[in-house]
N, C-alpha and C positions, 0 to 999 in steps of 0.2 A: 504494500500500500504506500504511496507516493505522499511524505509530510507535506500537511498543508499549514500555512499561516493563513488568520485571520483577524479582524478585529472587533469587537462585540462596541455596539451604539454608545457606551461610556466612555471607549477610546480604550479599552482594554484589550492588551494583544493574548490569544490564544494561540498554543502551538499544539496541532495533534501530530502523536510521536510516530515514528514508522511502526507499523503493525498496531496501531490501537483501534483500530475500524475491525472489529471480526469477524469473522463467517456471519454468526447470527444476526449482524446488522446488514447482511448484503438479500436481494429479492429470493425470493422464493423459487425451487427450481426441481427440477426431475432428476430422481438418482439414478447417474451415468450418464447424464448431459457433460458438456465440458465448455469452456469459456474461450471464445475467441474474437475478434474486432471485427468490425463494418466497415463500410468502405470511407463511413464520416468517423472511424475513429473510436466509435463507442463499443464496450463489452456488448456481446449477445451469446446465447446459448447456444448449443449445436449439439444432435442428437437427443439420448441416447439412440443408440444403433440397438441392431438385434443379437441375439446369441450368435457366435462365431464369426462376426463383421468387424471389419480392418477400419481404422481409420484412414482417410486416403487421402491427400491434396487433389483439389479442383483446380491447382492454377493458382498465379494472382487474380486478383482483386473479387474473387469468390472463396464459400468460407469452406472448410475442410468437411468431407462427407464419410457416415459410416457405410460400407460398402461388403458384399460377398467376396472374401476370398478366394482367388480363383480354386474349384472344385477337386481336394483330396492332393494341391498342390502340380497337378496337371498343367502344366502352360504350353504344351505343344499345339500347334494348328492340325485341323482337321481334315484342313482342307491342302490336299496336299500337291505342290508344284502351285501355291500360289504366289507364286511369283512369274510364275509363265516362264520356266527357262527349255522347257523342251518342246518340240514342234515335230511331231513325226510326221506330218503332212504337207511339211514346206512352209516357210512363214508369210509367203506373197497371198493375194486377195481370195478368198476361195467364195464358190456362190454356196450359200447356206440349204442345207438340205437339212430334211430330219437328221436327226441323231448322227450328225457329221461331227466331228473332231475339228478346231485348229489347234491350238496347245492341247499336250497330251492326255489330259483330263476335262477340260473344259468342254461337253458337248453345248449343240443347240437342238432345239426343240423349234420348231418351224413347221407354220400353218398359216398361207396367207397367197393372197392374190398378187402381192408385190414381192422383192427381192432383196436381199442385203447378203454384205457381203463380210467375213471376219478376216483378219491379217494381224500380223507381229507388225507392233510399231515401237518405237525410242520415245515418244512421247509420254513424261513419266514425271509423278512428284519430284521436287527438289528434296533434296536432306534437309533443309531448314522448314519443308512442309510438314514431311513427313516421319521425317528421324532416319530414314533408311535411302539407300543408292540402290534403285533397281533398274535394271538392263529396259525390261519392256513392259507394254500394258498389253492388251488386247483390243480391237478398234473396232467397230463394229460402224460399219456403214448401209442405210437405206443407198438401192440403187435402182428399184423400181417400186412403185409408190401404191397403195394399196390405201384408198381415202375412207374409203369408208368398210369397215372388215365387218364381215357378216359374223354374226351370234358366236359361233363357233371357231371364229380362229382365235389362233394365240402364237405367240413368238418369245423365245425366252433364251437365258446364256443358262445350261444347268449343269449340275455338279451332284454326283451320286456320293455320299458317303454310304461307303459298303457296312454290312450289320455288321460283322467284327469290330472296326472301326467306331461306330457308331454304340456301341454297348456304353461305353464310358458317360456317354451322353445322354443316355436315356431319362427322360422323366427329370432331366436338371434341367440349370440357368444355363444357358448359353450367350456367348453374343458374338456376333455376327459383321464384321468389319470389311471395308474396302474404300479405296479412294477412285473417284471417278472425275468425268467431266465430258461436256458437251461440244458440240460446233455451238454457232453463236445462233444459227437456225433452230434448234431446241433448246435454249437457255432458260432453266425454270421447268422444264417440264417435270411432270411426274412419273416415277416407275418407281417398281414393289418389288423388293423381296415374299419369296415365294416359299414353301418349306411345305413336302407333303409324303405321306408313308412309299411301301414298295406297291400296295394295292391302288394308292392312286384316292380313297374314299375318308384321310385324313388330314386336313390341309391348313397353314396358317399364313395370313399373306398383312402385309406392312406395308406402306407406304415412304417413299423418301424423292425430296426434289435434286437433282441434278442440274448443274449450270456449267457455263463454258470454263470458268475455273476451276483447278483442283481441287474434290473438296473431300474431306471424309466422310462416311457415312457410318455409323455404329447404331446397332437395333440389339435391345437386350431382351429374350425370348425364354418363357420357362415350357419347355419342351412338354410335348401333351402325353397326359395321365390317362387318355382314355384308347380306343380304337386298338390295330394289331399291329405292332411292328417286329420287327426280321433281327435275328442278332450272326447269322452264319454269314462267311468270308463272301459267298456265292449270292447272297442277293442285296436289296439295295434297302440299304438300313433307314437313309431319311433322304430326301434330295432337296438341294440349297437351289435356289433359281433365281434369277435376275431376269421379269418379264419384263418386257420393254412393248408389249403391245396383246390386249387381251377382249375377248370378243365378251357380250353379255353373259354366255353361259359359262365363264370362267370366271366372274366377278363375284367375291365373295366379302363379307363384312372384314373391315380389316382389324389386325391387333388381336385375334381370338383364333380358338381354334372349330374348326367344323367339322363334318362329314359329309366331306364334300371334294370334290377336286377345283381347288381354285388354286388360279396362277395371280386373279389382278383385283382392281377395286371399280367402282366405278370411276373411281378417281385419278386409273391410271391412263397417263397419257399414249397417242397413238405413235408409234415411233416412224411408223410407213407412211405419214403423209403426206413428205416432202424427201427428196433425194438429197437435201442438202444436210440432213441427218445426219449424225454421227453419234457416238461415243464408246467412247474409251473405260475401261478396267484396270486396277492396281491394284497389285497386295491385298491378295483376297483371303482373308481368313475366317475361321470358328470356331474359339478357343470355350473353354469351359471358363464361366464365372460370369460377373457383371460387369467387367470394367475387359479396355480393348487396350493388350499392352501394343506398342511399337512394333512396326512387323519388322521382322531381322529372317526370315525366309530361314532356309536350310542348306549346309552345305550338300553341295554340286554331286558327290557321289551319295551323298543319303538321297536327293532328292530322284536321278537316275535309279536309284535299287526301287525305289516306293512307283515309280510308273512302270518299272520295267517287271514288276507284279502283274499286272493288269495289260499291259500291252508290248508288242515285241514286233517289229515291223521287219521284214527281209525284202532287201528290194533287189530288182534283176534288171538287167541292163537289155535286156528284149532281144541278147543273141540267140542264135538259131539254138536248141538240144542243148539250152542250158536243166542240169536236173536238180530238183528239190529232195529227189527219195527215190531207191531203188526199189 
């Protein structure tokens, strides 16, 4: 406590001594609150937090939050080669088909009257945006324009985590991180994260806006308690999806969970309505807990073992009697 000097209406000087103001003379308060400053200077309270929650920093000039620790100490990404360092299909423009590949993991999901196209680009957070130096993003360009999508289409960037994988994650917090950005033709637009079982009949979709600057996106999600999910190597534990364009019958309430297959909101915007569309993907994760640390990706030979699980490309050079197997 800060001595203060004063003078009482007789002219008489009072001095209070350090520490003479006691707890009992200070406001009233919640036990397991803790005391910290405003942005004009003054004490205020903060929390309590719940059983098993960290104190974290939010930053200057916001006040410090109690928060989930990330889950059993788990801090690895889910989501794996999100960083996009491998391309088994070539990193130039490729036209989007169903369940096509361009980074080794990343499929698309494609239903539409128009076209776009995915590729490796350089285009990518700064270190001072992001904390981390990554090689590439993924670009996702409209190149033929679909204005008006009937009921049923839908367009999405999706990402299977397999049920092995996925066990860790069952029925927790999750959150759900990446940096993106627009052409200056969809600046503001809206698209949704997408999250739905292996059956397709359990689904949780979210909203976030997208602008022509780098931005981050983080969505913290407590993974659903209800429906059937998969925990074997061989099927598809939960799938993460970034819809970028979703017809009526895909539009579901956002922020909950349904039984339902929804990709989008109504509120998601159309990505195919102009060619001059674009956007770009970075450091895409899904770590366990509530809070999105800094993405630092994985080293280059972990990252090649974990896709070379899943996929193994041989390619031939189209000589005549070249053989595969006798």
């Amino acid at each position: 406590v800060t001595c203060v000097n004063y003078t009482k209406r007789d002219g008489t000087a009072v001095v209070l001594a350090d520490n003479a103001i006691t707890l009992a003379k200070m406001a009233g308060g919640t036990d397991g609150q803790i005391i910290t400053y405003d942005a004009s200077g003054d004490p205020v309270a903060v929390g309590p937090g719940s059983d098993g929650e960290v104190l974290t920093s939010t930053g200057a000039g916001s006040p410090p939050a109690f928060e989930a620790a990330a889950g059993g100490g788990d801090s690895r990404n889910f989501i794996i080669d999100g960083d996009f360092e491998i391309w088994p299909e070539g990193t130039g423009a490729r036209t989007a088909v169903n369940s096509a590949y361009g980074p080794a993991l990343l499929g698309v999901d494609f239903s539409s009257t128009g076209s776009f196209t995915t590729e490796q680009s350089t285009d990518v957070p700064t270190i001072a945006q992001s904390g981390n130096q990554s090689r590439f993003s993924v670009l996702t360009k409209c190149t033929g324009t679909d204005a008006s999508p009937a009921v049923g289409e839908h367009n999405s960037l999706r990402y299977y985590i397999t049920g092995q994988n996925f066990k860790p994650l069952h029925q927790q917090q999750v959150t759900i991180s990446f940096w993106c950005k627009t052409a200056s033709a969809n600046n503001g637009d809206t698209y949704t994260i997408a999250l739905f079982n292996n059956a397709a009949n359990r689904s949780y979709v979210t909203d976030f806006t997208a602008t022509s600057s780098w931005t981050k996106i983080t969505k913290t999600i407590t993974l659903d308690t209800g429906g059937t999910w998969y925990f074997a190597p061989t099927t598809v534990g939960i799938a993460v999806c970034i819809t970028l364009q979703a017809g009526s019958t895909y539009q579901g309430t956002a922020d909950s969970w349904e039984g339902a297959f929804d990709l989008g909101t109504s509120g998601t915007s159309n990505f195919m309505d102009s060619t001059s569309n674009e956007f770009y993907l970075s450091q895409f994760q899904c770590v366990l807990g509530s809070s999105s640390p800094t993405f630092l990706g994985e080293p280059i030979a972990t990252v090649k073992d974990q896709v070379h699980y899943y996929v193994e490309r041989f390619d031939f050079d189209s000589t005549a009697n070249e053989a595969i197997a006798i």
